[in-house]
C-alpha positions, 0 to 999 in steps of 0.5 A: 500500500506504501508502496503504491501510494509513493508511486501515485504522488510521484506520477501526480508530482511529475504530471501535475507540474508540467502541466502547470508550468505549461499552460503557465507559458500559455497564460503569461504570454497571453496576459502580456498581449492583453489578452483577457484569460477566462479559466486557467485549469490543471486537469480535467473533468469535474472541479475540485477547487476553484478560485475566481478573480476579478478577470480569470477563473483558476481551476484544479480539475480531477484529471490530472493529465493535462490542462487548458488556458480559455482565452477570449475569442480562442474558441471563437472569433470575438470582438470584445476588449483583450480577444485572442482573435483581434490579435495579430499572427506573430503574438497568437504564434507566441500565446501558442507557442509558450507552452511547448517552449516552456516544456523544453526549456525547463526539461533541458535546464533540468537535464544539465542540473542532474547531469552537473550535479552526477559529474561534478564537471559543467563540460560533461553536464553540458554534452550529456544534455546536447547527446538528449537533444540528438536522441530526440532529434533522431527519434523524430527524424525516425517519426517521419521517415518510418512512421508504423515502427516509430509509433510502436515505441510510442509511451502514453500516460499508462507507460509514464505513470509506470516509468516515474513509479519505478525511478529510484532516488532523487536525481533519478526521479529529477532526471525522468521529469526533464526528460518528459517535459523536454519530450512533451515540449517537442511532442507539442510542436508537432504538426498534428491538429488538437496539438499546439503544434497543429494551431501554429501550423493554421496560423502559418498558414493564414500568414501565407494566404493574409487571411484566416482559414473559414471557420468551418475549415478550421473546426473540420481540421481541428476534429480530424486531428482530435480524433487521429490523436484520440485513436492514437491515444487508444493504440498507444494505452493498449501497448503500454499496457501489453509492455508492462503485463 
């Protein structure tokens, strides 16, 4: 029972914070634009304690696994004062992208700590952490180029809770945190609609023809990708679930 009580506050300690830190990024930024947050939430589902200001709604929801920044004018195009949608493409390209960067800068700043920490010698903490860097640069380049065997090793939240449960000792534990928030930070980026990285490639791409997609369009394309994540989520839960039974 011990046992299995450390592994859950590790996994609600990891997740939790990378979530906050996250969609932190997101709202900062969007504060710094102006523009006007609704919710900030860690989690999903039914509210567990919330706090309402005089401009934003902060939630902690039952879910730990993920979280959301509910922006005036994100959902929809809104005319109100601090909408996100009256906001030129290179600051909602920022908003967007604040997250994801968050991540990843936060990951490989932690990696070199532990790496610093382990060695004793800022050279080697400092190439320990650009060899992490190649390694998910190559596994991305491995994403595109064989897509069916890379999407096999794929590790969803059943193969991460499993991973965090099983670290041993502080640097350990420190260590599995970098290095998912480094790959969840990259992971964001990718191109795939739901995903940040799907929201900055739409803004890329009303940038090049000077005007937003139709709203239908957009709301097509974000289904799409939500339910290709959806499925991918399901493959990816029944083979972690088969690695580690």
């Amino acid at each position: 029972m011990l046992t299995f009580l450390i592994s859950a506050i590790k996994i609600i300690v990891i997740l939790g914070f990378l979530v906050l830190i996250h969609e932190t990024g997101h709202f900062l930024v969007a504060r710094l634009m102006k523009v006007k947050v609704n919710e900030f939430s860690i989690g999903f589902g039914p509210k567990i304690w919330k706090k309402e200001t005089r401009t934003t709604l902060y939630t902690l929801r039952a879910i730990p696994l993920g979280g959301f920044v509910n922006m005036e004018g994100e959902a929809e195009p809104s005319e109100e004062e601090g909408s996100f949608s009256k906001l030129s493409v290179p600051k909602r390209f920022a908003i967007v992208a604040a997250g994801a960067v968050v991540n990843i800068v936060f990951g490989l700043a932690l990696c070199f700590v532990v790496f610093w920490i382990a060695s004793g010698n800022f050279g080697n903490a400092l190439l320990a952490t650009g060899r992490v860097i190649v390694v998910t640069a190559e596994g991305i380049k491995e994403l595109f180029t064989s897509a069916g065997s890379a999407v096999d090793q794929f590790v969803g939240p059943v193969g991460i809770s499993s991973i965090i449960s099983s670290t041993q000792g502080i640097l350990e534990f420190l260590y599995m945190m970098a290095i998912i928030s480094f790959s969840l930070g990259i992971t964001n980026l990718l191109p795939i609609p739901a995903l940040d990285g799907g929201k900055l490639l739409l803004l890329i791409i009303e940038a090049i023809r000077r005007k937003p997609l139709k709203e239908k369009t957009e709301i097509t394309i974000q289904l799409a990708g939500f339910l290709l994540l959806m499925m991918l989520a399901a493959y990816v839960t029944v083979n972690d679930i088969i690695r580690i039974f």
